[in-house]
N, CA, C and O of each residue as an XYZ file, in Angstrom:
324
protein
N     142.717    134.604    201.634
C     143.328    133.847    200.556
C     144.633    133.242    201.070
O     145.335    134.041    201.688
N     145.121    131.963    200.942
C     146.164    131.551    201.418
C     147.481    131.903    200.668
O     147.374    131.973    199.444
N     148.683    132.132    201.200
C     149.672    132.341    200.943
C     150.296    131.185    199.948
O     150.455    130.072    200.448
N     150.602    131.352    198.788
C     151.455    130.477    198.075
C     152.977    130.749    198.663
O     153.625    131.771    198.888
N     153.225    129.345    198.799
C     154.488    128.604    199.241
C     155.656    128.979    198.297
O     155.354    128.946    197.104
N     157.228    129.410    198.660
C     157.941    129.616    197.772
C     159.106    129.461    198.116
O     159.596    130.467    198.630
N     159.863    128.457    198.027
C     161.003    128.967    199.000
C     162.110    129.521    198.156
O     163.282    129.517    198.533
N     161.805    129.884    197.281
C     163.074    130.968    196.457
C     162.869    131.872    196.627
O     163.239    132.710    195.804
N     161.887    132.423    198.234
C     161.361    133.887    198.246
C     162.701    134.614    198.263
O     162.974    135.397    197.352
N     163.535    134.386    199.254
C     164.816    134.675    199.516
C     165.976    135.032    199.046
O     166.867    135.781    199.448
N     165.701    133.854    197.405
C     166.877    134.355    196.687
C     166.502    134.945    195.324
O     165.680    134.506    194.519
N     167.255    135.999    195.237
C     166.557    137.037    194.377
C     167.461    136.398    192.561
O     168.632    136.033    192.458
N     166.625    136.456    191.648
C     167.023    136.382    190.504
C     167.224    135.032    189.922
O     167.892    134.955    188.891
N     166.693    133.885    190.491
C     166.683    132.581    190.340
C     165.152    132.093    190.107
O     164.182    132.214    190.855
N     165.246    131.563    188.952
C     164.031    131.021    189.088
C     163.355    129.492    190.023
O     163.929    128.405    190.086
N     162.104    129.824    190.616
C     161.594    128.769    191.134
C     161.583    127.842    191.278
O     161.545    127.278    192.371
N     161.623    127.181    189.840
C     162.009    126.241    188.962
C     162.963    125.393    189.331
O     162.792    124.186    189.501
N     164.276    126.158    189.502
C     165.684    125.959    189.313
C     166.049    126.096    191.159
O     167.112    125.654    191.596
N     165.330    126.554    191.795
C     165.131    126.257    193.144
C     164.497    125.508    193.614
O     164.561    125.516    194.843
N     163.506    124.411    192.949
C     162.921    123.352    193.201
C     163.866    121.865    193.268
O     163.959    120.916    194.046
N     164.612    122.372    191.708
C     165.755    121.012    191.544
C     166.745    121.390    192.830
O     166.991    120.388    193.502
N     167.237    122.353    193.220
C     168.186    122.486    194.023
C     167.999    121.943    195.271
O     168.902    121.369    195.881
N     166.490    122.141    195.835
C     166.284    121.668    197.161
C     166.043    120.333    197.085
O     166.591    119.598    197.906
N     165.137    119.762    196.035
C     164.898    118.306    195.744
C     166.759    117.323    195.831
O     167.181    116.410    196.541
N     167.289    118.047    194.852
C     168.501    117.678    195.006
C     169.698    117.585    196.435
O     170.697    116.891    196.621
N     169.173    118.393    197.062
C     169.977    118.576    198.657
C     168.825    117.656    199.534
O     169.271    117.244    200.605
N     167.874    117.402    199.330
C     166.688    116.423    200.034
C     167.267    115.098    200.090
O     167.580    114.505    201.122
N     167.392    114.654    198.831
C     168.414    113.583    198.650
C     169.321    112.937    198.865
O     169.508    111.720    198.836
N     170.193    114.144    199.198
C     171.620    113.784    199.850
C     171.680    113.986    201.278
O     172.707    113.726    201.904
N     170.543    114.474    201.878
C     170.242    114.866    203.378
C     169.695    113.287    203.424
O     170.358    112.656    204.246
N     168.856    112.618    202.891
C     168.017    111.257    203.292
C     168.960    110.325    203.038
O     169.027    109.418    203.867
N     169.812    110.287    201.997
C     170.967    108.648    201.452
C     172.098    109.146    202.207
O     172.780    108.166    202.507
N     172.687    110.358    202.715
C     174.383    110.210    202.988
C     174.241    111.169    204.215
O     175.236    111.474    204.873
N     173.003    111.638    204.514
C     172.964    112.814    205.832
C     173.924    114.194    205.980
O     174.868    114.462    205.237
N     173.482    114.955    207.053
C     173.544    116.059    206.659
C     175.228    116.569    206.713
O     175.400    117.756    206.435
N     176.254    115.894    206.993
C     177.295    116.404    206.911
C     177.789    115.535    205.393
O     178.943    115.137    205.235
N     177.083    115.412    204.730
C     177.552    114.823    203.562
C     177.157    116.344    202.644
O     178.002    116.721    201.833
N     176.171    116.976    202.771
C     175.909    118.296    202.084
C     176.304    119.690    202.345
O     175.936    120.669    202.995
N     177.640    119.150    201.166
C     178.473    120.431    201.192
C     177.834    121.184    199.611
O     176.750    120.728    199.248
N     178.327    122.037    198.913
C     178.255    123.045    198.199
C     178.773    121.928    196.672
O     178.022    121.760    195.711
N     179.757    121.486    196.753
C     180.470    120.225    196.417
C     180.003    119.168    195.700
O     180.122    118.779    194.538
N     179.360    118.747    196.828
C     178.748    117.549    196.739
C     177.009    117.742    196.073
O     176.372    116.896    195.444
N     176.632    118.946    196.417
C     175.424    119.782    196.062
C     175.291    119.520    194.368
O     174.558    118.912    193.588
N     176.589    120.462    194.341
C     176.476    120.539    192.836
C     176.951    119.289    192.204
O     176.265    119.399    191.188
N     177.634    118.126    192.016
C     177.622    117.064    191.556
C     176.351    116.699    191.772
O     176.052    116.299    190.647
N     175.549    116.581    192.325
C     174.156    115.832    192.020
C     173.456    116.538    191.213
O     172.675    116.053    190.394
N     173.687    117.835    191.384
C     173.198    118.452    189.700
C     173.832    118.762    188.634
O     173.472    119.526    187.738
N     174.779    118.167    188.731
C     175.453    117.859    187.341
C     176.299    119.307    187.015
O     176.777    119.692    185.947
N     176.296    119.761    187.956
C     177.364    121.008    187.552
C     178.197    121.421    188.613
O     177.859    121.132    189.761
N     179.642    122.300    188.324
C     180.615    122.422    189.029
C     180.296    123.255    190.132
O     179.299    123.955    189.955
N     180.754    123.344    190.996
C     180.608    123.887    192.732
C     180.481    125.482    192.042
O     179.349    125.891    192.301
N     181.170    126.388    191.348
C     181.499    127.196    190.820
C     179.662    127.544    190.251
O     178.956    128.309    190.907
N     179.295    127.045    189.350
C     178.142    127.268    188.714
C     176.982    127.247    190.329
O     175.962    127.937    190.311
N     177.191    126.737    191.082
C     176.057    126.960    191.824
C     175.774    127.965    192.625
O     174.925    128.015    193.515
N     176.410    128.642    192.326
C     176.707    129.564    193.010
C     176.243    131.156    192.103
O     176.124    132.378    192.197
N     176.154    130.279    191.452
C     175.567    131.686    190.284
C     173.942    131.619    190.525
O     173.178    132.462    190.055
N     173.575    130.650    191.215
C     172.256    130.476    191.870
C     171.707    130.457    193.109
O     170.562    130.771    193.433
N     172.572    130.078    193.756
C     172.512    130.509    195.530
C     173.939    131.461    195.754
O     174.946    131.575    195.055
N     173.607    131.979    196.834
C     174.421    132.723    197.331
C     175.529    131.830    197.869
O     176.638    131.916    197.341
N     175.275    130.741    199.155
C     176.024    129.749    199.517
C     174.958    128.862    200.263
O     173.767    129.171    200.226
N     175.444    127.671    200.990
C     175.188    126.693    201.661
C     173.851    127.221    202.931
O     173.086    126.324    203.286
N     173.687    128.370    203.423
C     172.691    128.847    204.404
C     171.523    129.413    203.340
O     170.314    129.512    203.554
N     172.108    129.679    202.391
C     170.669    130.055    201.754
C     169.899    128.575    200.878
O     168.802    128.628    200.321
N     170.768    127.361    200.943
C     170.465    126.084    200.917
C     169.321    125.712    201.625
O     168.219    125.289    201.275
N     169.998    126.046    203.038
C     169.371    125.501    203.962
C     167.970    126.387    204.463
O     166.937    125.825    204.824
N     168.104    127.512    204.423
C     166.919    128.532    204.424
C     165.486    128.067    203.309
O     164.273    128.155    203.498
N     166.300    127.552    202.111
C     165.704    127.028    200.858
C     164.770    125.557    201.310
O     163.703    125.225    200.794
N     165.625    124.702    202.581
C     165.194    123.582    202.648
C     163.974    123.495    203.661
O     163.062    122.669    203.716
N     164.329    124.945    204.681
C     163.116    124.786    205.658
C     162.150    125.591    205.381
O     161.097    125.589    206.019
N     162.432    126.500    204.240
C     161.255    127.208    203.871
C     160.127    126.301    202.751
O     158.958    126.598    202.502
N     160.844    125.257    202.270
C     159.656    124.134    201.938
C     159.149    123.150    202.770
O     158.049    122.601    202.833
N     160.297    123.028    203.465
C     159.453    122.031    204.487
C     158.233    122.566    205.440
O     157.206    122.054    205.883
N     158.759    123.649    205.519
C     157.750    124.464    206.692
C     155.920    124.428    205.262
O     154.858    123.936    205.644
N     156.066    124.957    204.022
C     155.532    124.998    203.348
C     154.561    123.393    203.178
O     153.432    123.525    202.706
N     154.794    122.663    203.372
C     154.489    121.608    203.034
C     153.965    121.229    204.295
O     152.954    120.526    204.319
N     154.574    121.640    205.474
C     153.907    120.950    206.636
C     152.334    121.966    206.756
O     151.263    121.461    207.093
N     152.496    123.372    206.421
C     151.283    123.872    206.553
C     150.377    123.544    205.370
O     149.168    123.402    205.553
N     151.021    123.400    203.958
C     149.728    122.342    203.095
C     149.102    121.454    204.066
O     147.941    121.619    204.440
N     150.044    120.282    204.580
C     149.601    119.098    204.857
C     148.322    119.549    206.180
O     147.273    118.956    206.431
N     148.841    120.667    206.770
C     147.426    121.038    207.861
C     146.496    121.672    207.663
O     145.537    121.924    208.393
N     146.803    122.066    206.326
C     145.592    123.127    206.096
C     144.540    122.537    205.658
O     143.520    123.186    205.426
């Protein structure tokens, strides 16, 4: 049976959901302003809430990024499977 894809495996007490907008949202700012434009900061202004609140959902900026390659990796093995 294949493994469902998750990349909020990592962070405990957040929903999926709400880890989908987060990475979609850092995808964004990685493709229009690149990757030293995605700070914690700048993170949370694209979701509409203060640097402070995001944090009540990630731990910090590496579990961002853990968040970003654990879908990408996810998506590249959809796309081969």
């Amino acid at each position: 049976m294949p493994r469902r894809c998750d990349a909020s495996a990592n962070i405990v007490s957040v929903s999926a959901k709400r880890i989908e907008e987060i990475v979609a949202a850092a995808r964004t700012i990685l493709a229009s302003e690149g990757a030293e434009a995605l700070t914690m900061r700048r993170l949370a202004g694209e979701l509409g809430i203060q640097a402070p609140s995001l944090y009540k959902h990630v731990p910090g900026k590496p579990a961002v990024e853990d968040a970003l390659i654990a879908a990408g990796l996810c998506e590249l093995g959809s796309a081969l499977h």
